[in-house]
N, C-alpha and C positions, 0 to 999 in steps of 0.2 A: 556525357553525350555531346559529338559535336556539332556543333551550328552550322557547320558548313552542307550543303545539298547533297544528298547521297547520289550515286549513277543511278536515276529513275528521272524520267520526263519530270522537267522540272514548268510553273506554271507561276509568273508573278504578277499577283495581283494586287488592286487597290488597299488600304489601310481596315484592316478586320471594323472596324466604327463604321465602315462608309455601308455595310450590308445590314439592314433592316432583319430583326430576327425571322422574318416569313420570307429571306430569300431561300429560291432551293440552296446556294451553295450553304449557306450557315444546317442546313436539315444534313448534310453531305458531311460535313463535320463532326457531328457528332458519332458519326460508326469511324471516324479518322483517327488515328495516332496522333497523338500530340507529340509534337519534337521539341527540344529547347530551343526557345525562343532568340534569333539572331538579331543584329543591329536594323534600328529601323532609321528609314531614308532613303533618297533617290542613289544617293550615290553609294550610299554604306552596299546596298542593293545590287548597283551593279560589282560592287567589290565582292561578292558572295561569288560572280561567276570570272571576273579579268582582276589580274592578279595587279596589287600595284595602285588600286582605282583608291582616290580620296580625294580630298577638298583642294589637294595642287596637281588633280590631273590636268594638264596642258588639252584642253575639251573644243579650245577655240582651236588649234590646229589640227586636231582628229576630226571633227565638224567639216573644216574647210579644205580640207584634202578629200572628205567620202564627198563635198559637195561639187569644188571647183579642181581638183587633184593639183594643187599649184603650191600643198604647204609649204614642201620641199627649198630648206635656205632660208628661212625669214622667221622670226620669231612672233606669235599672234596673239590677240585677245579680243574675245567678246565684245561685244558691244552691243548686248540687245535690245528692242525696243520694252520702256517699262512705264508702269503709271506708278506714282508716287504721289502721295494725297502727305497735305500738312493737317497735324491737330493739337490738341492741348500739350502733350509731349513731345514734339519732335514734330518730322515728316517719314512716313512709313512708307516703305515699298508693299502695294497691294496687287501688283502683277507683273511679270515681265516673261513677253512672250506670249504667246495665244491671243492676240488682243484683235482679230478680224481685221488685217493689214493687209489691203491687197501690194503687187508690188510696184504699181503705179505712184502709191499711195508712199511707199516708204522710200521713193527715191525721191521723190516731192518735200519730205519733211526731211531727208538728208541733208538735200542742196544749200541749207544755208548753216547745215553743220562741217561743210569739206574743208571750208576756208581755214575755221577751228582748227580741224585735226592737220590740216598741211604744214601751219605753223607749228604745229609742234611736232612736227618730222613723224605723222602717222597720215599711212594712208585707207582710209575707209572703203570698205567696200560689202555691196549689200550680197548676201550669199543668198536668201532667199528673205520673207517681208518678214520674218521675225528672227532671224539669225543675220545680225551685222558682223562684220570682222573689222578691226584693226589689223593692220601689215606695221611690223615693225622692221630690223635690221637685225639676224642673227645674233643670239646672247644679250639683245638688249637687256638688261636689270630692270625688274618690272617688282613691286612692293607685294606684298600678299594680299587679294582679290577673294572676300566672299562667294560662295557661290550660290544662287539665288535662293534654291531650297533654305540656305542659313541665314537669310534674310526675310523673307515672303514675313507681312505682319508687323515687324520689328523698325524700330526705330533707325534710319540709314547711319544716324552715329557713328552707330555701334558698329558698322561691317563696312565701314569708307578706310580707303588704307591709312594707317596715321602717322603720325611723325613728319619728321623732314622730306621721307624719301616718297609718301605718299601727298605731299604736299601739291606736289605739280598734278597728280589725277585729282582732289579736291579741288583746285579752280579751275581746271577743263570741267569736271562733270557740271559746276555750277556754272559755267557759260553754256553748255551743252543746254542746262535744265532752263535758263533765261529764251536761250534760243527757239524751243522748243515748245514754250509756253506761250511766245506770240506768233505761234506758226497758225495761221487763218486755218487750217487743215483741222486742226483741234477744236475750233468750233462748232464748224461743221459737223465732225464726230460727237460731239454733248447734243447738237440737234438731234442726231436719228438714234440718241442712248448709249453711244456707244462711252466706254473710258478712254479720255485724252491718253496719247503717249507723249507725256513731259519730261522725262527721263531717259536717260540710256543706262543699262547696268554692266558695268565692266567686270569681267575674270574669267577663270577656264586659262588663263596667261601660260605661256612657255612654247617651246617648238616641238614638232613629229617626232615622236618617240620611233625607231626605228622597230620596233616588232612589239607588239602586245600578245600576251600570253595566257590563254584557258580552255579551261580542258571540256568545253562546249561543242558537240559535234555539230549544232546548229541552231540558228536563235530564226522566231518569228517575231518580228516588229514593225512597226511603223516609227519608233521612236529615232529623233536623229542621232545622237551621241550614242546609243546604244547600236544602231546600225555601224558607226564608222568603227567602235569596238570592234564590233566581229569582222568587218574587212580588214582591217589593221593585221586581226590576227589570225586571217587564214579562216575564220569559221565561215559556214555556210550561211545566207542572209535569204530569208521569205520574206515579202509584204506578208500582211497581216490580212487573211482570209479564211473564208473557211476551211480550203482545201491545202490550205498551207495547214491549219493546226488541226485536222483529219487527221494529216500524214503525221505529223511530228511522231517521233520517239524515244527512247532512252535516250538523253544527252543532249537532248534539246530544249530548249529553252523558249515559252510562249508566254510575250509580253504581251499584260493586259491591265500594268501597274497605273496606266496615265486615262482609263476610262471611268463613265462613272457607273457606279455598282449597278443602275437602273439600267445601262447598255450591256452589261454583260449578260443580266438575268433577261433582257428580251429581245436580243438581236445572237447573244453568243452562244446563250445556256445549250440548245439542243445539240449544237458541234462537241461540247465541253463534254457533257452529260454522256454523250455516245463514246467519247476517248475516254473518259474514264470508266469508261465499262467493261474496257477493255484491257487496261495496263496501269499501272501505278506510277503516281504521280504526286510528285511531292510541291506543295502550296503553298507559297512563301507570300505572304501580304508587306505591302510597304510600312506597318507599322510594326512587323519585327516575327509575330506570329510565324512559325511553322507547324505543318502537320503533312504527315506523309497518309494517300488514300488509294487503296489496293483495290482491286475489283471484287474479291468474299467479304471485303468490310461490309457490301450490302446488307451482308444477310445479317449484320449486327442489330439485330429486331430490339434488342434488350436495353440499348442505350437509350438513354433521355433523348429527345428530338431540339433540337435551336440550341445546343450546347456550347 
């Protein structure tokens, strides 16, 4: 049986653990087909629908070409803003990105990172408050770059580039993270709750792929990588609304992997609820589950209910 989506509306959602057994969708599953279960992960995920997609898709040039369209010539990388907390082990990456940045805020805590990155023939720029870019010089050689998903939790050890060739981004990032640490901004931010950003996380490295390729008639999202995908490759692009995922159909693709279970069962479900009443639609959760759900599955009275 293959793992890959069949031609039916396809729907990706959050990790099957994040839904409480008394959400509707888990009742919705149970009259569902079980499909064999594919790779779980953000990325593994979008590799189910753009061909080619893993842990060296060049993500900082797909980002900053659907952002600033300027990838074009120059070879790029990440640079997000991240919190990293030290403990008994190590020092762990506990977020990078989502961190309530406005963008006043993240050109204030650059400025005394520019000087860094000039000297070392990289030029920073902020693409929006929680997507930084690195500009590099066409084919620069850049080391192998975790990407954050392979790190979130984990000790930074383990996911910093190593060796010799990775040597030069281990004292940048620990100047970066000195820098960063006595940035007055970050106090600030502990007062009103929020997490410090002490960290930058570098990767997504390489240049503009010249065409990306899948076989998606149209994706709804809000997600940014996942937006610059389907431009890249010619597929149609919706913000994420209701009347974006109404319409959707066979061969489209409605991103809902980055919400949390409690938004979907009370701001989404009745939009969800009514499309799939109507058409079949195959439900791919971020932790690997599939299950394809037809509109007669209703009537599957007979099956157990929270399956």
């Amino acid at each position: 049986m293959s793992t890959k989506p069949e031609r039916s509306l396809q729907l990706w959602l959050p990790a099957l653990a994040h839904f409480e057994a008394d959400h509707p969708l888990r009742q919705l599953l149970a009259r569902a087909d079980r499909l064999a279960s594919g790779t779980a992960g953000y990325l593994a995920g979008l590799g189910d629908y753009f061909q080619g997609v893993d842990a060296n898709l060049p993500a900082a040039a797909l980002t900053r070409e659907y952002i600033a369209a300027d990838a074009t010539g120059f070879t790029w990388l990440s640079a997000d803003p991240a919190w990293v907390q030290p403990d008994m082990n190590g020092v762990r990456l506990l977020a990078c990105g989502q961190l309530q940045l406005e963008m006043a805020d993240a050109h204030a805590l650059a400025e005394p990172l520019r000087p860094v990155f000039d000297e070392a023939g990289l030029q920073l720029e902020i693409s929006t408050p929680d997507r930084w870019h690195l500009r590099l010089p066409l084919n620069s050689p850049l080391p192998i770059f975790a990407a954050p998903e392979q790190a979130l939790g984990e000790d930074l050890s383990q996911h910093l580039p190593q060796g010799a060739e990775g040597r030069r981004w281990r004292v940048l990032l620990n100047e970066i993270q000195v820098l960063l640490h006595q940035h007055p901004l970050n106090a600030e931010r502990r007062a009103r709750g929020l997490a410090p950003i002490n960290s930058l996380w570098l990767w997504g490295g390489g240049s503009l792929p010249d065409r990306v390729h899948s076989d998606l008639s149209g994706v709804v999202s809000d997600d940014l990588l996942l937006s610059a995908l389907a431009k890249r490759a010619g597929v149609t692009l919706q913000a994420r609304t209701p009347e974006a995922i109404n319409a959707a159909v066979a061969g489209w693709l409605i991103d809902l992997q980055d919400l949390p279970a409690s938004d979907i069962e009370f701001r989404w479900w009745p939009t969800l609820n009514a499309l799939l009443a109507r058409q079949s639609v195959g439900l791919h959760f971020a932790s690997g589950e599939r299950w394809l759900r037809k509109p007669w599955h209703r009537w599957r009275f007979w099956r157990e209910a929270g399956r």
